[in-house]
N, C-alpha and C positions, 0 to 999 in steps of 0.2 A: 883562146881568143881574148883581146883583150877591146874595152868599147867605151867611148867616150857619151854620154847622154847629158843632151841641154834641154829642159823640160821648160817653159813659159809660160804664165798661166794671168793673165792680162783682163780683169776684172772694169770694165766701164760704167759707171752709175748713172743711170739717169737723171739723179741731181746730188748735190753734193751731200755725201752720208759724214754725219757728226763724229759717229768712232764705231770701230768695226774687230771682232774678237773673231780669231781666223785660229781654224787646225789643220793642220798637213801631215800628210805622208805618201813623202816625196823622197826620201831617204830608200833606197836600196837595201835588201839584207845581206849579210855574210853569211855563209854556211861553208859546211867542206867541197864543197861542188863551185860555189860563189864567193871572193873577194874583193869586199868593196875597199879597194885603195885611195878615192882621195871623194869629199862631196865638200860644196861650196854654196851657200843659198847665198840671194840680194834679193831685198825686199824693197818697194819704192810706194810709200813713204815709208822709211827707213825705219827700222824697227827690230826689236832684239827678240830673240826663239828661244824659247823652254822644251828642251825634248821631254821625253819618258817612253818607256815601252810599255804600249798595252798588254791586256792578257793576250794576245797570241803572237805576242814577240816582236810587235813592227813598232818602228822609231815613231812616233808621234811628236811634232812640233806646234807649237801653240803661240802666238802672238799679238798684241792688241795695239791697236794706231789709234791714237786717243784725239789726233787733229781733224778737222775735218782734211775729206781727200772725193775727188770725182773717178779718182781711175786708185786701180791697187795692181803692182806687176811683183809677181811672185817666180823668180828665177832662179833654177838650181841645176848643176852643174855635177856630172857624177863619172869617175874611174871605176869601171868593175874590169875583173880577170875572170874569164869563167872556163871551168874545166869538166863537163861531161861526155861520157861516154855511151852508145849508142847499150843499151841492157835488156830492155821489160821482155824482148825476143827471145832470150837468153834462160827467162827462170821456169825452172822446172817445179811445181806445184807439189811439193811432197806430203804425203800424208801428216808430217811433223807438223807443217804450214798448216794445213786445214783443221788442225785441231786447236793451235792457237786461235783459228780465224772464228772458231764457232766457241769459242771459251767465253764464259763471263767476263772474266779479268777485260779480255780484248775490247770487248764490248761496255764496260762503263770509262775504260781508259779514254776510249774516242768517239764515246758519247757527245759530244756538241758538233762535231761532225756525222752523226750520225739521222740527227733530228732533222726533219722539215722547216724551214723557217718560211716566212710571206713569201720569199722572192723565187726557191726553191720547190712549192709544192706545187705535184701533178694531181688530175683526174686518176682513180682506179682504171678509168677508159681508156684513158691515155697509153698510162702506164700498159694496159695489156695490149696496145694496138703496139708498144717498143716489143714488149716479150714475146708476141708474137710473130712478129720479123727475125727477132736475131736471137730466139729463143732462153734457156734459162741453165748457161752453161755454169756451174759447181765452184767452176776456176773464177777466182776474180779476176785473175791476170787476162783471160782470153774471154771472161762477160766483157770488163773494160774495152778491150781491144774492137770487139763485134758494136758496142755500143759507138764507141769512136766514129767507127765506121760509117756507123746508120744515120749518122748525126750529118756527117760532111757527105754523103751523098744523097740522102733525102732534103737534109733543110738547102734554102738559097740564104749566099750572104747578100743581105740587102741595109744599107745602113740610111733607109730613109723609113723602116718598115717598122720600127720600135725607138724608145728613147730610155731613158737610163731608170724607168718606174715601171718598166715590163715584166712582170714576171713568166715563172717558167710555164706554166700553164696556158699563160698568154702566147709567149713565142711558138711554144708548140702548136699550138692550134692554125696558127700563121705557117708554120713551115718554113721559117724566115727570119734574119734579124742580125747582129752583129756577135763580133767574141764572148759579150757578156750574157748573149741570154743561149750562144750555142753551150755556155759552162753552164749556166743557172739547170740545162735541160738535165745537161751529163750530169749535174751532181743530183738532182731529183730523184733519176731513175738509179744509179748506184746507190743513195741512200735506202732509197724503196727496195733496193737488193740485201740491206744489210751490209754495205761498204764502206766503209769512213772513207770520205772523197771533200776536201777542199776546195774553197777558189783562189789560185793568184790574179795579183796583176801584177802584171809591169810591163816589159818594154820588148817589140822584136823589132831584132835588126832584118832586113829586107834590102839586098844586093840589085843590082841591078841582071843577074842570073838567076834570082829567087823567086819560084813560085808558090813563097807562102803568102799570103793575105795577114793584112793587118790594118789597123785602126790608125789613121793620124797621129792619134794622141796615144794611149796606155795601150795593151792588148791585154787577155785575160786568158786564161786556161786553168785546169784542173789537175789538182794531182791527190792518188790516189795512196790506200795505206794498202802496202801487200805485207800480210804479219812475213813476223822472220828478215825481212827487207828494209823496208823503210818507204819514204815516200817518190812514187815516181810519178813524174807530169805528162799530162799526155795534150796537148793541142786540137780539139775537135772540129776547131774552125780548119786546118790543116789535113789533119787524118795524121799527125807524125807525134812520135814522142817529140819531151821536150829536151831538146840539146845542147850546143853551146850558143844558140841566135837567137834566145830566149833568156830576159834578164830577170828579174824575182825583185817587185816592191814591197812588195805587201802581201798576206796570206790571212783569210778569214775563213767565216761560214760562209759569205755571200757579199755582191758587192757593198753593202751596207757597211760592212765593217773594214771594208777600204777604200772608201772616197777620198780621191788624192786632197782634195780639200773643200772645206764644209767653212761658213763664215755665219756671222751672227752681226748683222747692223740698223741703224735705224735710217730709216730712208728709203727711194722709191726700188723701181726696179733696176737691173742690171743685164749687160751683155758679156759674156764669157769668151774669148779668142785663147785657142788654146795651141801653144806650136812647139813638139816633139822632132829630135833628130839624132839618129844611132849612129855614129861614126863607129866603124871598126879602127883600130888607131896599128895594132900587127900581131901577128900569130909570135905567140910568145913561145 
């Protein structure tokens, strides 16, 4: 599949801010699964980008508008190709696997994945009111999968019920909330498992046949480390792995470390309009 994404991100000030130090990541990644073939930013008031890649691999862009300005439109413009195939169903849990998974090695490798951070910690309460729904299967591949589960048919998605400083402890308690805090849950209790489990964002495309759920703007899901394997995404707001209608911006510990974009200025407050749309462009 291949998909065209136009992201907009349309900043209005309540009064006119002197100068304003913005960072972005809004760039797409490439992997073997993911090729991002063309991205194009326009910035208004005009302004030139410094990329770099942070420590966990995502394009970071950085810019400063040193005029005064009342409005900032941040628009970028992205080609990806994307090729996966339906798998996590597939893998067979060998002993070979469970010994790398309980290994030291494994375990300081994906150590920053492995930790609690603010946004990501549960209740001990919590945590045993999940394990004891969908109990404490050995498999990561099919804890993952149970957990999935429990996720998309206990919580409600409700996108009036949290906002983007929710943590996981909070949504849980709610039973409610959007992509980000249905990932914040999932990677809480996989880490509480002993499972190095990440968060993406980025983009799902939604057909007018599609009954996935998605966010406006970014969506979020988790993907998971299965030693021996590699990393697979799984979609909680959904219950589906992640396939080809799922695009990959960015990958952290938690949203913290992927705000499409974070600004620094001096002046009052501001309104955010934010406008997201996935063209599929043809089946390559």
């Amino acid at each position: 599949m291949k998909f065209e994404i136009q992201h907009t991100n349309i900043f209005q000030y309540e009064s006119e801010v002197d100068q304003s130090l913005n960072t972005i990541r809004l760039k797409p990644r490439g992997d073997e699964r993911q090729r991002l073939l063309s991205y194009r930013i326009a910035i208004t008031p005009s302004s030139l980008t410094r990329e770099h890649t942070d420590i966990w691999g995502n394009t970071v862009g950085t810019f400063y508008i040193p005029e005064q300005h009342q409005e900032l439109e941040i628009q970028t413009t992205s080609i990806v190709s994307i090729q996966r195939a339906p798998f996590i169903h597939r893998i067979q849990y060998s002993p070979e696997m469970q010994t790398i998974f309980h290994s030291q090695l494994f375990y300081e490798h994906y150590l920053p994945y492995l930790k609690f951070t603010q946004f990501t910690y549960m209740t001990d309460n919590q945590l045993e009111e999940v394990y004891h729904a969908i109990g404490h299967a050995e498999n990561p591949v099919l804890f993952s999968l149970n957990l999935m589960q429990y996720l998309y048919s206990t919580f409600e998605y409700d996108p009036g019920a949290t906002d983007v400083t929710t943590t996981a402890s909070e949504a849980f308690a709610l039973k409610r909330g959007v992509c980000q805090d249905f990932t914040h849950v999932m990677l809480a209790v996989l880490r509480a498992k002993g499972i190095p489990a990440r968060y993406v964002s980025g983009y799902l495309y939604v057909d007018e046949n599609s009954a996935l759920i998605g966010d406006i703007a970014t969506h979020a899901w988790v993907e998971v480390m299965i030693p021996g394997i590699g990393w697979i995404g799984l979609d909680p707001t959904n219950n589906v792995e992640v396939l080809e209608h799922h695009i990959i911006l960015c990958i952290g510990r938690d949203y913290s470390d992927i705000s499409p974009v974070e600004g620094v200025y001096s002046g009052g407050k501001h309104d955010l309009t934010v406008k997201v749309s996935v063209k599929a462009l043809n089946h390559l």
